[in-house]
N, C-alpha and C positions, 0 to 999 in steps of 0.2 A: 494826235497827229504825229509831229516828229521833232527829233532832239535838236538842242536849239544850236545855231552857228551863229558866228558872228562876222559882221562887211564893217570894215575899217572903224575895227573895234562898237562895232552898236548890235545891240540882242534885235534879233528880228522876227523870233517866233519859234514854236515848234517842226521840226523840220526830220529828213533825212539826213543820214550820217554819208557822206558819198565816197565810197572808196572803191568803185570800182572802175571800168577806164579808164582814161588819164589821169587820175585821182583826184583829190581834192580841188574842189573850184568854187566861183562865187555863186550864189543861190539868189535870184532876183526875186521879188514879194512884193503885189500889189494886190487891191480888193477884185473884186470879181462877183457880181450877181448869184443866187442862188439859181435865178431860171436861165439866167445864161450856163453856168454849171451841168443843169439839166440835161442841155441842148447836144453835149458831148455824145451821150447815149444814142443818138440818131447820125450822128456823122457818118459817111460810108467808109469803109475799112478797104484795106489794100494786101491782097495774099504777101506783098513783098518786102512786109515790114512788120514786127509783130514785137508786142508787148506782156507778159505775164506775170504775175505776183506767184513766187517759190507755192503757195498753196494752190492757186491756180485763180481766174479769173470768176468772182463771184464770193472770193473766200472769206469768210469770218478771222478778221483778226481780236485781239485781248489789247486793251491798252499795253505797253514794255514789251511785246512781244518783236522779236527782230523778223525783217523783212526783206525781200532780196526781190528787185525786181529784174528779172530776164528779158533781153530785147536781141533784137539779130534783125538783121538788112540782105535781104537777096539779093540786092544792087549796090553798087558804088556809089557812095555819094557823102549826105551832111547828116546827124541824127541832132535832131532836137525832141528834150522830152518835159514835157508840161504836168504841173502838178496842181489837182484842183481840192481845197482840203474842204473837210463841213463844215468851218466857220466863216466860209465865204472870203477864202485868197487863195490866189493864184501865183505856182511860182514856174521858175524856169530851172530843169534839174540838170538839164544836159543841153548846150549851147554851141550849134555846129558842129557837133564832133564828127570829123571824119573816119569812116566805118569802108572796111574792104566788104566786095560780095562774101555773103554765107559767116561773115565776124558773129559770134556769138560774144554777150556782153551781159553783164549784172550794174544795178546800183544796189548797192547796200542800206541799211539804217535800223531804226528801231521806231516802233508806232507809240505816238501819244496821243493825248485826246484832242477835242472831246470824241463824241461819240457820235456815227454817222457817215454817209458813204465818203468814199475819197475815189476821186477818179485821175487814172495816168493816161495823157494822151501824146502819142509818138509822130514824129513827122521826121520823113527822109526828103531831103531834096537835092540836086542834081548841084545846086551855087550857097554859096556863103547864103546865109537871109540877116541883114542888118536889124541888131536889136531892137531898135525902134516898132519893125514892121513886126517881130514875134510877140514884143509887149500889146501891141490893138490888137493882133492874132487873139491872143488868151483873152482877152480883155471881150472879143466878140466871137467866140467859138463859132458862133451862124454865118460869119462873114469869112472864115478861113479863106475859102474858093475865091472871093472878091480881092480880098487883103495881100494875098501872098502867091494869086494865081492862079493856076489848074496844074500843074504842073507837080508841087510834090503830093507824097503818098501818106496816108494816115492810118493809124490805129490805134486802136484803145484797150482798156480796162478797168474792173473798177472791186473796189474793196469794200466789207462793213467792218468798222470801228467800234468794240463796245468795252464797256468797263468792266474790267476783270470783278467778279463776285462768286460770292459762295456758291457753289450750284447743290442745287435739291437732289438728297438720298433718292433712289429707285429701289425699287423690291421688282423681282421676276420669276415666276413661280412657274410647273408647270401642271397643266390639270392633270389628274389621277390617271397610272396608268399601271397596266399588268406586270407582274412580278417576272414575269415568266413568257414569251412569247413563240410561236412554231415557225418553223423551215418556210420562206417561200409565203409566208404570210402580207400583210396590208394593213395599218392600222392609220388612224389621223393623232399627229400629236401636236397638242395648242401648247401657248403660253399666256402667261397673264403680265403686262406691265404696270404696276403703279406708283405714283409717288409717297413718302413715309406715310401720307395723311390717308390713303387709299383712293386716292384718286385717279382714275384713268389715264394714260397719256398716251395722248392721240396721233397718228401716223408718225411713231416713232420705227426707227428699221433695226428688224431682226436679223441676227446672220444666226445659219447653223454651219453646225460640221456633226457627221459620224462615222463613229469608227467601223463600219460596218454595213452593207446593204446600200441603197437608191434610197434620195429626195426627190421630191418632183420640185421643193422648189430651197435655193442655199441662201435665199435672200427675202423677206416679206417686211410687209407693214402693217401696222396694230392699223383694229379700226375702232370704233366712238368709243366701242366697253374696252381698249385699252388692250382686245384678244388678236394672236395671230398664229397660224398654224401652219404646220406640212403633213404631207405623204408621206409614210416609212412605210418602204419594200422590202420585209425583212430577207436576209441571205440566206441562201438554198442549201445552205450547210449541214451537213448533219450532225457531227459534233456539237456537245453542251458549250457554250462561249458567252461570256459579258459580252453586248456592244455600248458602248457609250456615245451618246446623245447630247450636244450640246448648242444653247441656244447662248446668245451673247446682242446686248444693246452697248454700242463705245459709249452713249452719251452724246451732248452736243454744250451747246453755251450755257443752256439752264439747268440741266440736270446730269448728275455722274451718271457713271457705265453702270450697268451689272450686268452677271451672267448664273446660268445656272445649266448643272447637267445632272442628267437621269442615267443609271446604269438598267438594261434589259439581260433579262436573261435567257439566251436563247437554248429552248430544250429543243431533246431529241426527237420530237415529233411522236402524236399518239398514234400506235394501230387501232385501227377497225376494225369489230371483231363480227362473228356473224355465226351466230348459235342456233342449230336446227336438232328436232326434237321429233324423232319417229318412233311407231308410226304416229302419223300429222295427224288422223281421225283414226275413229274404235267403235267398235261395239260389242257388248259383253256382258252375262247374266251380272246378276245379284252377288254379290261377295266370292266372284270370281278374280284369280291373279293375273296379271299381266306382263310382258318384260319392254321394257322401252332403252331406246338407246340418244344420248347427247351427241352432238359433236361438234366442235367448237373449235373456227379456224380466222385466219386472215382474209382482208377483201382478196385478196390475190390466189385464196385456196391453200395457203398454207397452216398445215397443224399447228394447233400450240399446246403444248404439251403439260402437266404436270400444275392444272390450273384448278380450283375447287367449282364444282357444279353446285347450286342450292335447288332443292328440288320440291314443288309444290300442287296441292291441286285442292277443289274446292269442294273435295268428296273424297271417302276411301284413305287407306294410308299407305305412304312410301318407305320399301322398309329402310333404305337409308333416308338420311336428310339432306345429306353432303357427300359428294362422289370426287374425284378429282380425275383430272382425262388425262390416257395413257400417251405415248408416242407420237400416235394417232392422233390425237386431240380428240378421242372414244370415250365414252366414259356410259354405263349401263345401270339400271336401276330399277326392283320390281316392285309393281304397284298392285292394291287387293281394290277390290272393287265394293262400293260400299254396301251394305244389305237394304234393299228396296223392295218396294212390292209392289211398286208404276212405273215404268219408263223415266229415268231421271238422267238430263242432260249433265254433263262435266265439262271440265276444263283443267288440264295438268300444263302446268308452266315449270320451264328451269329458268336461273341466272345467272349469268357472271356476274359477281359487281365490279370487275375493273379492276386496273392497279397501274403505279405508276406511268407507265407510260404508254396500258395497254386498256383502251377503252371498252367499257360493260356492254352488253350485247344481253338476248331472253331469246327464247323460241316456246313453242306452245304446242297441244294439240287437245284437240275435239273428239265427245263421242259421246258413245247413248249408254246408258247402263238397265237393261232389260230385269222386271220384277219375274219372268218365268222365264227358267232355262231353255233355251235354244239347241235342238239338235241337228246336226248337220247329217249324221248315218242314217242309213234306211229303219225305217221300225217295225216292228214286227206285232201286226195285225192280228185279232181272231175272233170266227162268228161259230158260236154253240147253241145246237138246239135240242141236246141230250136229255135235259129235262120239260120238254115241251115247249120251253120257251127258248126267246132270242136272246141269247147273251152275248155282246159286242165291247169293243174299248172304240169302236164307231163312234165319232160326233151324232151320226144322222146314218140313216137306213131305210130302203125301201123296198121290199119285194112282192109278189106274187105268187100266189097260189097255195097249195097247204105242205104239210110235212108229212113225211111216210117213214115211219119206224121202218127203219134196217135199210134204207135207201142207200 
């Protein structure tokens, strides 16, 4: 509770240091029920008088920890403020003071123990209220309304008191993530909290920051496994650039802060690359050559120039094996055809494999490799019957009638 003051020379407990308003005054101290205590929390409040503890209402104080309580009156009038501590006494901090409209005002002190809520309750009213009727005031928080009227205005607040102790190391880790990330990308990135022993710690809050790119979220809470995570919208940049990433728990009453950050490395973005290979299909005797052309460009249609071709097929040989593309993104290469004596299907593929920052691409093409030559020109035909018989390069022949020497 609070540091001790003394009334005509006698110790009367832990208490508030008072120096703010009129400054130093006397501090009155009688018991007071715990369920009367209670009963503060339900009082109805009044917009035109207001009370708050420097951390704000609901705040965790540290045993020694100094304290400021803040109060202000919209009305003219009397301030009285009531102090209810966790070992069951009740004091009086402020006693009639008179307060102009809109006065903003503090009490000061320092918190001692023990440990346990403390509640401040404020009362403005319009006349003097005689000490007597403030002491059964405190003494029955339920009877305010009866005891002192309807007439002044109320408010409250209220504190937790605990004993300042060691608080538990934290570890905050993040789970695995790429070295390297693209332009305009989405990734989810978690974190792990736990304490030294690896234990979970449960709806603890996360803050981030980054230097770079959209969060969808700058604030989160672990949940049972101790995990919490965001959205990274990485930046549309095209420039190589670090972004740094940083996740941060402050701690609370039981366990210290930690924090941790990841550095990303944002590359230039890969091209798409799109490798075609004509012609696409073929057909072609037995250990006939061929001439085939690459061409290897961006999704956009543009050449890339001066890149190595590999070149393969599953029959026949290529007389180079590696071609590299001109200007153009061209690049040409002639193929024999393997020696067959059946119809035997193929298949000729090139590659890019890739590079830094330019992704592999293949194209292909299809076709028949014929066991007997294929002619396309006209051929030249002949039927002899000079020796009596029929001499032909005919498949098939059929005629009529007989032969006449010298016809």
């Amino acid at each position: 509770m609070w540091k001790k003051l003394f009334i005509l020379g006698v110790t009367i407990g832990f208490m508030l240091v008072l120096t703010g308003g009129a400054g130093a005054q006397q501090v009155y101290e009688f018991d007071v029920s715990l369920s009367q205590q209670e009963r503060v929390d339900s009082l109805p409040v009044s917009p035109f008088i207001t009370i708050v503890p420097d951390k704000g209402n609901f705040a965790t104080y540290f045993v020694g920890d100094p304290i400021a309580l803040n109060y202000q009156s919209m009305r003219e009038g009397y301030i009285s403020i009531f102090d209810f501590t966790p070992e069951g006494k009740a004091r009086i901090l402020k006693n009639n003071e008179p307060v102009p409209p809109g006065g903003k005002k503090s009490v000061n002190g320092v918190v001692a123990g023990p440990e346990g809520m403390e509640r401040f309750l404020i009362l403005l009213s319009s006349r003097v209220i005689p000490d007597r009727l403030l002491v059964e005031a405190m003494r029955n928080p339920t009877r305010i309304g009866s005891i002192l009227g309807t007439g002044p205005a109320l408010n409250r607040s209220l504190i937790q008191i605990v004993l300042e102790r060691k608080r538990g190391l934290t570890i905050l880790q993040f789970n695995v993530v790429p070295r390297e990330i693209l332009p305009g990308g989405k990734m989810k990135l978690q974190v792990l909290l736990t304490d030294e022993n690896n234990n979970a710690l449960v709806n603890r809050r996360i803050q981030w920051q980054v230097s770079q790119g959209v969060l969808d979220q700058y604030q989160t809470f672990t949940n049972t496994r101790g995990e919490t995570g965001v959205w990274f919208d990485f930046p549309k940049i095209t420039e190589e650039a670090p972004i740094q990433v940083q996740a941060l728990f402050e701690g609370d009453t039981v366990y210290e802060g930690a924090q941790k950050q990841v550095v990303l490395n944002l590359g230039q973005g890969k091209i798409t690359t799109v490798l075609q290979l004509t012609p696409q299909d073929f057909q072609t005797s037995s250990g006939e050559p061929m001439n085939f052309e690459a061409v290897l460009k961006d999704v956009n249609g543009q050449p890339i120039a001066g890149r190595n071709i590999v070149w393969r097929s599953n029959g026949g040989n290529w007389e180079n094996e590696i071609t590299r593309t001109d200007n153009q993104g061209h690049t040409r290469n002639r193929w024999v055809a393997p020696q067959v004596n059946t119809s035997t299907p193929i298949e000729l593929r090139v590659f890019f494999k890739g590079v830094h920052n330019v992704l592999p691409s293949e194209g292909s093409s299809v076709g028949l490799v014929n066991g007997v030559s294929i002619f396309s020109d006209q051929g030249l035909f002949f039927l002899d019957f000079s020796d009596g018989r029929m001499n032909t390069n005919f498949d098939h022949v059929t005629y009529r009638g007989s032969v006449q020497p010298g016809g």
